[in-house]
Structures are given as C-alpha cells and as structure tokens.
N, C-alpha and C positions, 0 to 999 in steps of 0.2 A: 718673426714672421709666422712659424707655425704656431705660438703661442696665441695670435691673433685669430688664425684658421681658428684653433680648438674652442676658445672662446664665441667666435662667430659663427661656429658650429652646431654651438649647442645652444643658442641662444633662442630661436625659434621649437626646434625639434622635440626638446622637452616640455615645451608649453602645447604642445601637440599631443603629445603623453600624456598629456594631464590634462586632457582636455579643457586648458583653462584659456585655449585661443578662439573658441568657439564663442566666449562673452565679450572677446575682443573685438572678433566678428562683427559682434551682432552692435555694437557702442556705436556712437557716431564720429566716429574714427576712420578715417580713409588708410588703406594702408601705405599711402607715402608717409604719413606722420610715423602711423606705427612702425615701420622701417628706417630711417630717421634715427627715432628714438632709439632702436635695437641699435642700430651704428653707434651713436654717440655712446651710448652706453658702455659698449664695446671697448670702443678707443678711449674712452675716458681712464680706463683700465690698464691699459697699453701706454698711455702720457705720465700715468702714476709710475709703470715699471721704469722708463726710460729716466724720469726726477730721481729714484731709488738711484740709480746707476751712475748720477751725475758727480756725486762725491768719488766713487773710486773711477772717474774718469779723472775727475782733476787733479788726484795724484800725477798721474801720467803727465800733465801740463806742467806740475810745478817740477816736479824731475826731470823732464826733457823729450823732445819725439813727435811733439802737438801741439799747439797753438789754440786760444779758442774758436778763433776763426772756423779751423777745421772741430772743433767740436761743434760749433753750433751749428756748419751744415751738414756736418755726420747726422746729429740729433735730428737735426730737421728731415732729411732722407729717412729715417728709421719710422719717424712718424707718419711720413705719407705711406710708407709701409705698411704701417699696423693698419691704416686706414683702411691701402687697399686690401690685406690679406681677411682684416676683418666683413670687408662689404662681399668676401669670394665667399666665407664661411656662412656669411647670412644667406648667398642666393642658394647656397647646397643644403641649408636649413630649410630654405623652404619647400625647397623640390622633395625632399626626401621625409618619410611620416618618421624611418625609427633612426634610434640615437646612435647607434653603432656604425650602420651602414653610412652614418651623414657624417660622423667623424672619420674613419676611413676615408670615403671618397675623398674630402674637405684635404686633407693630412694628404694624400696622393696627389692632387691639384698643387699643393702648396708645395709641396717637395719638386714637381716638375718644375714649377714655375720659376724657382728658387736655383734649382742647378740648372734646367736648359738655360733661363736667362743669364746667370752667373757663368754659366761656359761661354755663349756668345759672347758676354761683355769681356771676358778676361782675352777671349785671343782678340778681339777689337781691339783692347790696348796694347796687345803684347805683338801688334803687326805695326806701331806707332810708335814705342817707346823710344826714347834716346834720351843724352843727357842735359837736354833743353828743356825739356816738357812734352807733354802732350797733347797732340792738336792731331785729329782724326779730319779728313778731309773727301775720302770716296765715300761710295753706299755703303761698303761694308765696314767700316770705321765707324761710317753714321752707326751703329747698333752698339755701341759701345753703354749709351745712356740704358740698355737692357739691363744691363749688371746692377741698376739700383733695385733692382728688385732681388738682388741676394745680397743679404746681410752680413755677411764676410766680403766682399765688394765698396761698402759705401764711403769708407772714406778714401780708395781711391779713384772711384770710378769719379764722384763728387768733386773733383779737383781738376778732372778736363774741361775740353770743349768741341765742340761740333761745328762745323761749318756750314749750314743751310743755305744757299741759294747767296751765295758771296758773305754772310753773318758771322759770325766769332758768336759761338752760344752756350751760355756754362753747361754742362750735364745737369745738374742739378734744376736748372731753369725750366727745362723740356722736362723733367720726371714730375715736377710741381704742377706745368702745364696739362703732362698728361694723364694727372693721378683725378683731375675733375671728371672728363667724362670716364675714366672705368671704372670710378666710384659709381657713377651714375649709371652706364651700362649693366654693372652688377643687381643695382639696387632694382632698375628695372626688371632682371630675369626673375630675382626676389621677389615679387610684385605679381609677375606673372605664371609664378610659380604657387603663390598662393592661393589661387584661385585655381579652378578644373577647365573653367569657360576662359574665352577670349574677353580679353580684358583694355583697358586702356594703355596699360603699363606691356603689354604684347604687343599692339601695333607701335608702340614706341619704340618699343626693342627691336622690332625690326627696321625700323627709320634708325635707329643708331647704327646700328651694324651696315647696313648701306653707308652711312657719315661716316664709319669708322675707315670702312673700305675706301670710301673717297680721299680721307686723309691720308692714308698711309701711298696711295696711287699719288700724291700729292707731294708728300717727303721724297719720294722715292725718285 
C-alpha cells in the first residue's frame, strides 16, 4: 500500500519539476486520459510486485496453512489495494507543485488509512469471532470490510461476510464493489487538482461526494 502511495506520488509532481507537464497541457489530451494513463502505469508496477511474490507464496501452499483459494483472494485484495493507494498518490500529486511535500502528505494519508481502517476492521472481527466462523451482522460488524485496506488484514478480513439488508456478502465482494467509485472519486480530485479554475472534473466531484454520502446513509 504505501509502496503504491510513493509511486503515485511522484508520478505527477516531478513532471511538474520538469516542467514537462505543460507540453501535456497544451497536447490534445483530456486529462481523464492522462490520469488514466498515470494510474495504469502505476499499478502495472504494483501487479509486477505482487507476480514477484507469488513463488514464495506457494511455498506456504505446498507446506501447509493456505490454500489457493485463499491466495487468489488475498492477491486479488492486495491489487485493489495498490489500485486504490496508487489513484490517492495521484490526486496528492496533483494538488501539490513540489516532490517532498507530495510524498510526505501521500505516506501520511496512506499510513492513516492503513491503520485507522486496519483498527476498525480488526475489533469488527474480534467482537464476532468464534469457532464456527465469521459472520458480522450489526452496523458495527458491517465495518469489518474496512480492514481491506490494511495489508496485514487481507487474508483474514477476505474470508468473512456481511449481512446487508437480510444478504450473506463476502468482504471481499463489497471491497471490489467499492474499490470503482474511489478509484474514480480520486482520479476526479486529481483532475480537479490540476487545473487552478473550476473544471468538469470539480463539479463531478462534488456530485460524487453527495453519491458517496447517499450511499453510505443507505448501508447504514
């Protein structure tokens, strides 16, 4: 996760340095593309580390303790991760002109986000455990699927369920669901961050954060 921050930190801010974002500017390039582009970028890099990782995971499979199952929804958790921690690194890239201060703040965001959620998620499970399994069933149970966003968390947060509105719903299901729009909420502040004036990508952002609010009044 913070590995992805750092990367999506600097990915704007030094092309700001170098003045070489001003030819980007001026291209016939919309900055959703070019945002986009910086994302994929990003997590292309991120999907490389997690493949590195996949050989000395499978020891752990062939020795005992793990299943693929549970690898391949760990792996898959870790990727919506880098996703989102990358699209938070992009929108502090843009808002910010120099390289230090965009990595700091980036790394500070990431670090909250990492342990506030990872604390939430952990007593959400640890007010539900027993020796059957885990099945969360109040509001504050619901907050359990928070812990995917700390990466010491994912493989067992990834192995609950949530009850929505009489539903059986994997953790994992809802972190997938909700990894589209705050990729998207990000990419917009990034959008609107790039530019000085009001832009498309601002009055969007403010229509999401309304939606965002709707939704959660909606879970809740």
């Amino acid at each position: 996760a913070i590995v992805s921050v750092v990367l999506g930190a600097s990915s704007i801010v030094l092309e700001k340095q170098r003045r070489s974002i001003d030819l980007v500017m001026v291209a016939p390039v919309t900055s959703r593309y070019y945002l986009v582009g910086k994302l994929l970028g990003v997590y292309r890099l991120v999907i490389l580390m997690l493949v590195m990782a996949l050989p000395v995971i499978s020891i752990g499979v062939v020795v005992g303790g793990a299943d693929w199952t549970d690898v391949a929804r760990t792996f898959w958790v870790l990727s919506l991760q880098g996703i989102i921690f990358s699209a938070l690194g992009i929108a502090v890239s843009a808002t910010l002109s120099k390289h230090g201060p965009a990595l700091i703040t980036a790394v500070a965001f990431g670090c909250v986000i990492c342990f506030g959620a990872g604390g939430l998620g952990q007593i959400a499970i640890m007010v539900n455990h027993d020796a059957s399994g885990i099945s969360m069933t109040d509001s504050f149970r619901s907050l359990a699927p928070l812990g995917l966003l700390s990466p010491w968390l994912c493989r067992q947060v990834s192995a609950t369920t949530v009850t929505l509105h009489g539903w059986s719903v994997p953790s994992w299901a809802i972190f997938t669901i909700a990894a589209i729009p705050i990729v998207w909420f990000l990419l917009l502040a990034a959008g609107s961050g790039l530019s000085s004036k009001p832009t498309r990508e601002t009055k969007l952002l403010r229509v999401g954060f309304l939606a965002l609010l709707a939704g959660l009044l909606f879970l809740g």
